[in-house]
Structures are given as C-alpha cells and as structure tokens.
C-alpha positions as CSV (number, residue, x, y, z in Angstrom):
1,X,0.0,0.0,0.0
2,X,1.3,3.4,-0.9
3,X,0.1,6.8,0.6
4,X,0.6,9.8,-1.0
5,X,0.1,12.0,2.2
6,X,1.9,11.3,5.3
7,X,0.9,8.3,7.2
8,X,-0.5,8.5,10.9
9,X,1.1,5.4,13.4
10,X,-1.4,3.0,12.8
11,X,-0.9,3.2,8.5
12,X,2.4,2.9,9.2
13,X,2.5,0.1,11.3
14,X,0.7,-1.8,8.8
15,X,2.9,-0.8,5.8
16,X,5.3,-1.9,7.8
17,X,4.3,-5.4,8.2
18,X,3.4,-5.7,5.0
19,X,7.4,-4.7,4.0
20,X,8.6,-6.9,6.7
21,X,6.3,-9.8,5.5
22,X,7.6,-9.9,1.8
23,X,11.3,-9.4,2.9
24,X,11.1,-12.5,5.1
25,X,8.8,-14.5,3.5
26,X,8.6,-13.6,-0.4
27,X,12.3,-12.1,-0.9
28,X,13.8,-15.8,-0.6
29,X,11.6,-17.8,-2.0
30,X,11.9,-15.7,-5.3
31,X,15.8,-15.4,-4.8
32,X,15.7,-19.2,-5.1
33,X,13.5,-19.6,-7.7
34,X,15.2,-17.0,-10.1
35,X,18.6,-18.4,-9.4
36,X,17.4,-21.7,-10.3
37,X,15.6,-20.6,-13.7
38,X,18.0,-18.6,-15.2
39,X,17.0,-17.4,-18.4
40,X,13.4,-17.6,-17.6
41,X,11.5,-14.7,-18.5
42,X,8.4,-14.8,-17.1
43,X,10.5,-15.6,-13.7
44,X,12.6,-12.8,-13.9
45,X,9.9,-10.0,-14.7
46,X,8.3,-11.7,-11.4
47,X,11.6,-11.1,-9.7
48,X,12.3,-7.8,-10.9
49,X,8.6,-6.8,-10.1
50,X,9.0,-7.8,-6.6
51,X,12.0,-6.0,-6.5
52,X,10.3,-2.9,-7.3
53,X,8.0,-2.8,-5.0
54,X,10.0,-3.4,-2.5
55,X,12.1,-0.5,-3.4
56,X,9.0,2.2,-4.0
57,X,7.9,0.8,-0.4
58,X,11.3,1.5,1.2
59,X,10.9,4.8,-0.2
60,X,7.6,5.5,1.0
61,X,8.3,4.1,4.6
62,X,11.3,6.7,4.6
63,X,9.5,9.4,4.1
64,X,7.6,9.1,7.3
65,X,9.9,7.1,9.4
66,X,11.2,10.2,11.1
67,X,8.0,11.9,11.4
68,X,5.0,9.3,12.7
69,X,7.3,6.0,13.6
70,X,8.1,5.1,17.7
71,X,11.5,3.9,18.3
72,X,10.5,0.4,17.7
73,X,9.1,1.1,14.8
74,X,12.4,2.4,13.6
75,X,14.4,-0.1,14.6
76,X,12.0,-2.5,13.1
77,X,12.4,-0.7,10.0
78,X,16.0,0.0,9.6
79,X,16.4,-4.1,10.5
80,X,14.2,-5.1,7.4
81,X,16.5,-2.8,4.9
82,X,19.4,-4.4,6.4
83,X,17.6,-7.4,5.9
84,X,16.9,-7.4,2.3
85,X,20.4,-5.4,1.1
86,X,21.9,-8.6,2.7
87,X,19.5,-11.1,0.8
88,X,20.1,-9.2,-2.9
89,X,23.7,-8.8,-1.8
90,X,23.8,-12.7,-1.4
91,X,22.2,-13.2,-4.7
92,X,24.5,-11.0,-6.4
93,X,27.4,-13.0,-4.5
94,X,26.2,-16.1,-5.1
95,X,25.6,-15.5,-9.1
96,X,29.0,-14.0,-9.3
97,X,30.9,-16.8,-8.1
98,X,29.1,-20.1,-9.2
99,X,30.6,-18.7,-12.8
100,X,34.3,-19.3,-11.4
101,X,33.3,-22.2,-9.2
102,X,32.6,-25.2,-11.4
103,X,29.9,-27.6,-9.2
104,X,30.0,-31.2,-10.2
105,X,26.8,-32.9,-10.3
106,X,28.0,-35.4,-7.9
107,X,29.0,-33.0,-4.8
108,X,30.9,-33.7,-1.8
109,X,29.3,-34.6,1.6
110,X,32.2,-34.8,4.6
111,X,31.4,-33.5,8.0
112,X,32.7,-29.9,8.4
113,X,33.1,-27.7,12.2
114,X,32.5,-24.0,11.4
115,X,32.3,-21.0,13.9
116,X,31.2,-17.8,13.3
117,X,32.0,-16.2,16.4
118,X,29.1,-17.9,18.6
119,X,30.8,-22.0,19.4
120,X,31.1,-24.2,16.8
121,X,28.4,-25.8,14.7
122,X,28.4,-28.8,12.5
123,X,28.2,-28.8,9.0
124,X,28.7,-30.7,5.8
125,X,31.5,-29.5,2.8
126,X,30.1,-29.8,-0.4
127,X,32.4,-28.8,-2.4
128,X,35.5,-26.8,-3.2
129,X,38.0,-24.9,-5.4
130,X,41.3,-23.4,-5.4
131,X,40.3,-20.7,-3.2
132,X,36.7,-21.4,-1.4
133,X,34.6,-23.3,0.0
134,X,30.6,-24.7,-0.2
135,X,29.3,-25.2,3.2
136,X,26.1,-26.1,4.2
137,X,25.3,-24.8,7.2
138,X,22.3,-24.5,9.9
139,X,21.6,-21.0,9.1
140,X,21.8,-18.4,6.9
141,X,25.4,-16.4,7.5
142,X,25.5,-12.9,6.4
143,X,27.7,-11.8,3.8
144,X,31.8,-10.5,4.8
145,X,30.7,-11.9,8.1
146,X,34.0,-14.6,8.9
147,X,34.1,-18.2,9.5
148,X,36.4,-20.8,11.1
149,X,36.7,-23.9,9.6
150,X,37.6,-27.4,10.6
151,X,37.8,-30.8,8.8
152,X,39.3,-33.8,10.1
153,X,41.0,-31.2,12.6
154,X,42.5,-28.8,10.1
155,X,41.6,-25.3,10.3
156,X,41.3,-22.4,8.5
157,X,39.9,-18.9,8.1
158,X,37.8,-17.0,5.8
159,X,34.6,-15.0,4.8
160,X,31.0,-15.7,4.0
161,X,30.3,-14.4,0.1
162,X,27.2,-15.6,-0.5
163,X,24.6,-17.6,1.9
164,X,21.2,-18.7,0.1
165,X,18.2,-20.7,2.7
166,X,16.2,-23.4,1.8
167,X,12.7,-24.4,2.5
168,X,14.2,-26.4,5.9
169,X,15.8,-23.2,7.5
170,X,19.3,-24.4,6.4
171,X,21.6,-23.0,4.0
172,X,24.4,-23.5,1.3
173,X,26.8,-20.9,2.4
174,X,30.1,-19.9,0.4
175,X,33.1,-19.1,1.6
176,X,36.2,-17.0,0.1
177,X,39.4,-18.8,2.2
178,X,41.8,-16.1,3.6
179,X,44.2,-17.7,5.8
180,X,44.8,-21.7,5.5
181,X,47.4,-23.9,5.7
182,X,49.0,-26.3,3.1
183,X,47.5,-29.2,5.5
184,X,44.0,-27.9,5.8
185,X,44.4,-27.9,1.2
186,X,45.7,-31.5,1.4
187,X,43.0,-32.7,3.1
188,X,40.1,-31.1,1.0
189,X,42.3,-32.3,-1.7
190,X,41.9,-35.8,0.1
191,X,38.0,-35.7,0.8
192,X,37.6,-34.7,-2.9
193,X,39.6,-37.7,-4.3
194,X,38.4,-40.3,-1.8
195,X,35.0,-38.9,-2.7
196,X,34.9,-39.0,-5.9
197,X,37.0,-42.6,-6.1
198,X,34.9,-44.2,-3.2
199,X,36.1,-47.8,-4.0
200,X,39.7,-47.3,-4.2
C-alpha cells in the first residue's frame, strides 16, 4: 500500500508489516526460484517486479519514518532494509561466483566444524575450489561476516560471500578462504579424491 500523504502510526504500522512480511517471507523464496531458472522470462519480470515494489515501499516508509514511527518502529524498519540489502547482496554474491566455481553434479558430503564467532556448529562441505569453499550450514550467514573452519581437525579462516536458505531453514553458504594452511588444502584435496573414487 502506498500513501501519498503522510501516514498516521497506525498506516504505518501496517505498511510496515506488509514490508517486513515480503522481505522474510517472499524475498527468498523468489531469490531461489530466479537463481534456479536462469534465463526464464516470465521468472525474472516476477523477480524484478518484486524488487520494485519493494524499493518504492522503502521509499515511501522513509518518508515518514522520522516523522510518525516510535523507536520500535524504527528499529524494526532500519532491520528489514538491512535485511533485504543482505538477501540481494547474497544473490548477487552467489551468481558471481558459481561462474568461477565449477559444481560437479555429484558433490561432496564430509562433516565440516565451522564458527562464526558464537561456538562451533556442524556442517557438511560440499564442495570446493582453489580458493573457497561450499558449506552447508544451519543458518543463513550474512555476507563479509568470517568463519572458522575445521575438517578432520584442520583449520582455516575465511569469509561468507554468498549464503542462500532453503525451504528447511538451512543453507548452502560460500566461503572465500583467507588464511589456511597447506595441511587444511591436502585434506580437502583428500576428501575430494576419496569422494569421488569411493572404492579405491
């Protein structure tokens, strides 16, 4: 809903919950299905459309934000914007680099420990290249934010590019390496070929 006049608390709120709604709820689910049906028309215009509105409805929230929203409200507010740069940010992350990082059809599945600053969580490494990694993890990890990573006790450093949920909650997270060690490479190297030569 757009209002051409300004907005009294109780227009707002509901605007407001109508952003917050499609940014949680709408945003990811049409993330994922435009990444998956690239080159589809009709799904991009959808995309694109959502994309729009969400933008004019930023705009019109602005407006009014300082004048008509409580404290909470601006919080609330400033959260979902954070919320959604992150999402599109993702995308564009996540777009950028599955050109350089070739995916086999048959992935990797070895148990991975990752941290991200709040104790260590379990994970599975799907796959790899000369210079990052595909996690997937519990949650979704926002984008620059850095990760610690263990497998088969080797550990290494780096940051989240691009993180993308599914429909459980979990997600397939991407992760630029900064600082490893040549032991920490030889044993990706070693999941990889014992992975893809299981019976030798």
């Amino acid at each position: 809903m757009f209002y051409d006049d300004i907005m009294n608390r109780e227009e707002f709120e509901h605007s407001l919950k109508e952003f917050e709604m499609s940014i949680r709820k709408r945003l990811p689910s049409m993330i994922n299905i435009f990444l998956a049906n690239r080159g589809n028309r009709e799904q991009e215009t959808a995309f694109n459309h959502l994309v729009d509105t969400l933008q004019r409805q930023r705009k019109v929230l602005l407006k009014d934000v300082s004048k008509v929203a409580r404290q909470e409200q601006k919080i609330r507010y400033f959260n979902a914007i954070y919320n959604m740069d992150s999402q599109l940010r993702s995308m564009n992350n996540k777009d950028a680099h599955q050109k350089h990082m070739k995916f086999r059809r048959h992935r990797l599945s070895a148990p991975v420990i990752y941290d991200i600053g709040e104790g260590p969580e379990t994970g599975d490494l799907l796959n790899v290249s000369e210079d990052a990694v595909l996690m997937k993890t519990s949650e979704k990890i926002s984008a620059d934010h850095e990760v610690t990573m263990s497998v088969s006790g080797k550990i290494a450093r780096g940051k989240a590019i691009w993180s993308i949920t599914d429909s459980s909650g979990s997600a397939e997270t991407g992760v630029k390496l900064m600082e490893t060690s040549e032991d920490f490479l030889k044993e990706l190297r070693k999941q990889l070929k014992e992975d893809n030569n299981p019976d030798a």
